[in-house]
C-alpha positions, -999 to 999 in steps of 0.1 A, spaced: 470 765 756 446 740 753 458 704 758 437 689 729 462 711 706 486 695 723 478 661 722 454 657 694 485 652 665 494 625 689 469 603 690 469 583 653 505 577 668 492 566 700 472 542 681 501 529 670 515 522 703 486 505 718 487 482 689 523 470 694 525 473 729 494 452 734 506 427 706 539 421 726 522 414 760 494 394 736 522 371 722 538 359 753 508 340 757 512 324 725 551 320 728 544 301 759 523 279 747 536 268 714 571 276 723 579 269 758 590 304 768 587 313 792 585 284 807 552 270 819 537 235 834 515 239 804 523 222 773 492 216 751 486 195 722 492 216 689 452 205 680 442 210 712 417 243 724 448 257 739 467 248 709 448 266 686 444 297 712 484 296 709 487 298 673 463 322 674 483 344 699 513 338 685 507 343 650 483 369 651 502 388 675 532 387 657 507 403 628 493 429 648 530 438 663 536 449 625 506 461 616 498 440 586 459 428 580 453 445 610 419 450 613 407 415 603 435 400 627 421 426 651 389 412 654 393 376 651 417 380 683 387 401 698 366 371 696 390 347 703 391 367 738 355 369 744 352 332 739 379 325 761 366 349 786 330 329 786 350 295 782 375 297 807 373 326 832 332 334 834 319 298 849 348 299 879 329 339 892 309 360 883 331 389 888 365 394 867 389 406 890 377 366 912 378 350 883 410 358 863 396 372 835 406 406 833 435 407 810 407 385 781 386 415 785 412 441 777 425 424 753 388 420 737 385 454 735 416 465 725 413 444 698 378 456 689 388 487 685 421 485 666 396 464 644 373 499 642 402 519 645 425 511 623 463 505 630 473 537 633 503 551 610 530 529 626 521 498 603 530 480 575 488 488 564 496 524 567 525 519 544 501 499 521 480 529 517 457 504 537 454 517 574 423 534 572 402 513 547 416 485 551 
């Protein structure tokens, strides 16, 4: 048996999985800092950078979680994680794992390609008739 034929109706559901799983870990950020939780010794102005990179996480997380305007949410977060990659994490090292920015560059590309991809059939797009056009 080959193990395409086994894994190969799996994978739009997979897609689905990487979306919400990496929206959940995604909002955290966000939740901590608009929210407070968890707690944190940062606390930033609503209109602030970090603000904005909250609202961002937190409200376009909770999008992506459900699948809904996924692949524009997709790819604003993408970018929102490049430029905070090159904003934050790139001018302390040249390399990522010295510099902190790993997790911005997953999430970059996990975003970029749910923004290609498409949600997957775990979505409220899906649902829409909207997951692969949309």
């Amino acid at each position: 048996m080959d193990l395409r034929t086994v894994t190969a109706p799996w994978a739009p559901r997979m897609l689905s999985v990487l979306r919400i799983v990496s929206s959940l870990i995604f909002m955290a950020h966000g939740t901590q800092k608009i929210l407070g939780f968890p707690a944190s010794a940062s606390n930033p102005p609503l209109l602030s950078m970090l603000g904005i990179a909250g609202l961002l996480e937190l409200i376009g997380g909770a999008l992506l979680l459900v699948g809904l305007f996924s692949r524009p949410v997709a790819f604003v977060l993408s970018g929102q994680m490049a430029f905070a990659y090159f904003i934050a994490h790139a001018p302390k090292n040249l390399f990522p794992a010295l510099n902190g920015g790993d997790a911005a560059i997953l999430y970059c590309f996990i975003f970029l390609y749910i923004a290609f991809a498409g949600p997957g059939p775990w979505s409220i797009d899906a649902q829409r008739g909207r997951g692969a056009s949309y």
